[in-house]
N, C-alpha and C positions, 0 to 999 in steps of 0.2 A: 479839361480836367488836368489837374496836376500829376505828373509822375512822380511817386515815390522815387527817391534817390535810393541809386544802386548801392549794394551792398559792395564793403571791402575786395578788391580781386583777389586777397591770399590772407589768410591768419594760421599764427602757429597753433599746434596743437600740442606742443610741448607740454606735460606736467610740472608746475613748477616744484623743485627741493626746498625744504625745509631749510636748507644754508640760501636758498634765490631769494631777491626784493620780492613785495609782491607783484604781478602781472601788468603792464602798464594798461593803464584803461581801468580798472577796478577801484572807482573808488567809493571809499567809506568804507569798505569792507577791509575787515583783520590780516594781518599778513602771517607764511607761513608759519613765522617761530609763535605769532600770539595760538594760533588755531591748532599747534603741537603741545603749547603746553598747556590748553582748554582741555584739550582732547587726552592728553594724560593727566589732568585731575580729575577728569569726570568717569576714567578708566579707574584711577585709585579709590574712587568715594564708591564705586559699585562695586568692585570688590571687596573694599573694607564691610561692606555690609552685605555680601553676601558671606564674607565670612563672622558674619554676627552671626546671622540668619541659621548658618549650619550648628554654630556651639550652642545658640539658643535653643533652636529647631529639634535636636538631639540631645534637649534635654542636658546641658553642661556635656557632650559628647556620651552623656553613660548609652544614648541609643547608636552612636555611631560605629560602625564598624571598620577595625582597622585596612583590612583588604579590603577594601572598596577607597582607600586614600587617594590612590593615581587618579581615579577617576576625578572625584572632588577635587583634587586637586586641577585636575582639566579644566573643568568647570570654572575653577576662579580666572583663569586663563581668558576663558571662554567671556565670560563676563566683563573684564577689563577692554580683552579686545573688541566688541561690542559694542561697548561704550566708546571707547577711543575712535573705533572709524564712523561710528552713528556721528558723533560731535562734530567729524571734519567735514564727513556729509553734508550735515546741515550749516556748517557753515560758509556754503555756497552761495553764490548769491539766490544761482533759480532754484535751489533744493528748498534753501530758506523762505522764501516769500509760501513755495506749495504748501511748506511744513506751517508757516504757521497759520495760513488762511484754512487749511484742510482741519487744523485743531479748532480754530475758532468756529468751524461749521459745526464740530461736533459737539462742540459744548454750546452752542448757540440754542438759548432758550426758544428765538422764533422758530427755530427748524423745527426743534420736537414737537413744538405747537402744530406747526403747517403738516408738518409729514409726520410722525411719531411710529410707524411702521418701517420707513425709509431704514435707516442704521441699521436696525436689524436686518434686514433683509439684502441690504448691501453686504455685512459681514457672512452672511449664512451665502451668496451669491457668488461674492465676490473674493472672498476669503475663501471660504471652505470646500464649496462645490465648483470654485474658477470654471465659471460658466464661458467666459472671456474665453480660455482655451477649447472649449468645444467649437467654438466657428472656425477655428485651423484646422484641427484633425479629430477626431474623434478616436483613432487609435492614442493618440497625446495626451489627449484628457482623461483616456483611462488611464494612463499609465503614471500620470502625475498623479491622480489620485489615487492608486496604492500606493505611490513614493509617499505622496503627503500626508493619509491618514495611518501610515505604518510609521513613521517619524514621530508623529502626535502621539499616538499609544505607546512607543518606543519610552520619546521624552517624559511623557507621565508619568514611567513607570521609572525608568532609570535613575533621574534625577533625584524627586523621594527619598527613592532608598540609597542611594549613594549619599544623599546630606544626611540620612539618619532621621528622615523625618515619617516612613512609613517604616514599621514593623512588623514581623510575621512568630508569632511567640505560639508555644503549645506547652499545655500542662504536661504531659507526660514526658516531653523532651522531642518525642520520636513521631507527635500525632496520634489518628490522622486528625485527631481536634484543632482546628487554630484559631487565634485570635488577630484580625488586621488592627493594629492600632496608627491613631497618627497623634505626633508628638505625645505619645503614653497614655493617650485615651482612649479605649477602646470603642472601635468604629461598626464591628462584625466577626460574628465568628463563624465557622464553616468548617464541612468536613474536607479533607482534603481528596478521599475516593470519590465523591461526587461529582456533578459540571460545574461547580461553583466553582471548587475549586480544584478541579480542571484548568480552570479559564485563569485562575487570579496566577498559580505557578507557572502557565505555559505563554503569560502576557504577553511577554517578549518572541516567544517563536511564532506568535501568530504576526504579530509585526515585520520579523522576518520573512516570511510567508508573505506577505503583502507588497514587503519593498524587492524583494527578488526579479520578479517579473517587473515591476514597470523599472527599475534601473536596468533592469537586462534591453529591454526593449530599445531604451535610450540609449544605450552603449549601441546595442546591434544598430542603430537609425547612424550614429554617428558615424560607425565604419563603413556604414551604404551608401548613405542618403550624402550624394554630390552638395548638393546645397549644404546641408549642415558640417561637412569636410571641407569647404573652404575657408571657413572664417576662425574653424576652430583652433585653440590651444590644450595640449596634453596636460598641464597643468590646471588650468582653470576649467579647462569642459571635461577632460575623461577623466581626470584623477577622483572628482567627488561622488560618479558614479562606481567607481572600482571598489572606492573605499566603502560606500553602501553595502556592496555585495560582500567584502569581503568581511564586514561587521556582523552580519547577515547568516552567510553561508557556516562562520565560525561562531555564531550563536546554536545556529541549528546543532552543530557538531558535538556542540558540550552537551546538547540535552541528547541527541545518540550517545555518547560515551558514556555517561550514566544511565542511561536506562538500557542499552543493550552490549555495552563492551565492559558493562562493570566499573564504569574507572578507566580505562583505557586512555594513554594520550590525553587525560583530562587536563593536566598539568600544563602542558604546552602549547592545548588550543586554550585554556584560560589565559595566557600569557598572551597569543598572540592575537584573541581576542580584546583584551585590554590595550595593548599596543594601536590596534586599529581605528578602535574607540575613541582614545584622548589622541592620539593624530587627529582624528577626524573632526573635535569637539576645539582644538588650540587654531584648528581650517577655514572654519567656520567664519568669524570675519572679514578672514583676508580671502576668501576663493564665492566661487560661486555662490555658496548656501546662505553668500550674507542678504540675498534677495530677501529671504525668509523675511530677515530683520525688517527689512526697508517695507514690505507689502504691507502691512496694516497702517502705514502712512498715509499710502495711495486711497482706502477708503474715504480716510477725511475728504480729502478734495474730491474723489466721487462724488458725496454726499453736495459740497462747495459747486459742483456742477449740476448737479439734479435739482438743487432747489433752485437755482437760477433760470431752469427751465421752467421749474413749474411757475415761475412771476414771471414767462416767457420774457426774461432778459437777451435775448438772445442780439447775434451778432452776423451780419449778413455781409457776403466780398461788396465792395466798393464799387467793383468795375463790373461785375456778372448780377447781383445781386443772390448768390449760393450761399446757404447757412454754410459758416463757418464754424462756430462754438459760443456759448456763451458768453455776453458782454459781460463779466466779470471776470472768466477767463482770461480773454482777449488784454484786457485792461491788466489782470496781475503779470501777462508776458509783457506788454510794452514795459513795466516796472521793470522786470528782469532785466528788460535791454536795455533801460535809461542807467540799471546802476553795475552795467559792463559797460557801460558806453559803446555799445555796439549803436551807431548812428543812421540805423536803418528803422525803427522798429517801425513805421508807417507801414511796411510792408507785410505787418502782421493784421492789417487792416484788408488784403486779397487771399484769394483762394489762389492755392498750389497749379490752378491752371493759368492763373489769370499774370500769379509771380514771372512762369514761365514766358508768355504771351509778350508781358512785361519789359520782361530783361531783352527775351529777341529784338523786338521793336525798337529797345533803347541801343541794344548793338546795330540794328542795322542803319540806325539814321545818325547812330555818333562816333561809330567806328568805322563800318565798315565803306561809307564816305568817302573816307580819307585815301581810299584804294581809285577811286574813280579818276 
């Protein structure tokens, strides 16, 4: 049997700047300055329309409210940056080939045919309830999921009424009648003493309510938990939780000072509720929470691996004969490595015991020799 040739003994792991050639060994692929100024036009075409979206959305602005501008204004932020690092993402080599096989699964008419359950069930699995985190901890996955569906209710709710695209009007001025409208047509109406609407005005504190404890929890695991303190950064791992809370803790606040201090301090915890907000929302591409962005990616190529099992395409080590993952997998990683010219990819043909097994054997009969 042929041995795989060893992999390189050292590679940089430098990022290359936007002023560097691009990476030697990459080719066909864009260099920094093309993939900076992709990625800042596809940051400007999403903002331009999202700032369509809000003067349209708000009705020529007659629905938009002036106090609520910082925020929108976040949001365009939010949007560009978004755009801007999704572009450079993908324009990787191995991001690119996931991105676009995982697209082609899901619009792939044979899939819905074979599986037509599969997507959904992926998204509802793998998205929503991150069943994937339950086999680590199950204190984890609780606590992701208050983060996560306190964000969702959050987002739903915020965004709407920051573009001016939900409304909350009453004939009398004062209630308790309201009417919900979106973009000026009326959706519901409801009393506001009731639990209807109960729920529609206190949206947000419930959200609050939900993301507290599982960012608390995360903070608290961070300053304990040895393992999760070695690797971490203060910028990238506890800043987005602090800012949760402190989103969070100063939402609850304002709905105390109005209901039990009168008014009290509303002024300055609005303020620096708002402050924490669009920090948190201009954060969001460049820090931790841009996973959010990236994870409905990862479904596609789920879906790109599930159906290859189910045509049992599958792909077994060379030397053990241990399933490795799907022959189509397998096959879109060698691509990755043919177009970095990493000149190893055979080795994506063994299993992680057999690579190890491998490489000893090849040091001990072509190096370690030479000692003798």
């Amino acid at each position: 049997m042929t041995e795989p040739p060893a992999p390189p003994a050292a590679a940089s792991n430098a990022a290359p700047t936007l002023d560097a050639p691009p990476p030697a060994g990459v080719a066909g692929g864009p260099g920094p300055r093309s993939v900076a100024r992709r990625a800042t036009l596809a940051g400007t075409i999403v903002s331009v329309l999202l700032i369509l979206a809000i003067v349209f959305g708000s009705r020529m602005l007659q629905d938009f409210d002036s106090a609520l501008l910082p925020y929108a204004v976040a949001t365009v932020f939010l949007a560009f940056g978004v755009a801007y690092r999704y572009t450079v993402w993908i324009s990787a080599p191995g991001a690119r080939r996931l991105f676009k096989q995982g697209w082609r699964s899901l619009f792939s008419a044979d899939n819905i045919r074979k599986a037509p359950t599969a997507l959904p069930g992926m998204i509802a699995t793998y998205l929503g309830f991150q069943k994937f985190l339950g086999a680590r901890s199950h204190a984890r996955w609780a606590a992701h999921q208050l983060i996560f569906w306190g964000c969702i209710l959050a987002a739903l709710i915020t965004f709407p009424l920051t573009w001016g695209w939900f409304t909350f009007t009453s004939p009398s001025g004062a209630g308790p009648g309201y009417a919900m409208r979106i973009w000026g047509i009326k959706v519901i109406g409801f009393d506001s003493l009731n639990i209807l609407g109960w729920l529609m005005f206190h949206g947000l504190d419930i959200a609050a309510v939900l993301v507290i404890p599982g960012a608390s929890y995360f903070l608290w695991r961070r300053m304990k938990d040895r393992g999760a303190m070695t690797g971490q950064r203060f910028a990238y791992d506890l800043v987005p939780l602090i800012a949760l809370i402190v989103i969070s803790v100063t939402g609850l606040l304002l709905t105390f000072s109005s209901i039990f201090l009168h008014g009290g301090g509303y002024e300055f915890l609005a303020i620096l509720h708002m402050v924490s907000v669009v920090f948190t929302l201009i954060y969001i591409p460049f820090g931790k929470f841009f996973h959010i962005v990236q994870r409905p990616a990862a479904v596609g190529m789920q879906l790109f691996k599930y159906t290859a099992r189910q045509d049992e395409q599958l792909f077994h080590c060379k030397r053990c004969g241990q399933l490795i993952d799907t022959a189509p997998y397998v096959e879109n990683l060698k691509g990755t490595m043919r177009d970095l010219k990493l000149n190893f990819e055979t080795w994506t043909e063994y299993c992680p015991r057999c690579k190890r097994v491998l490489r000893g054997t090849a040091y001990l009969s072509d190096v370690k020799k030479g000692f003798n």
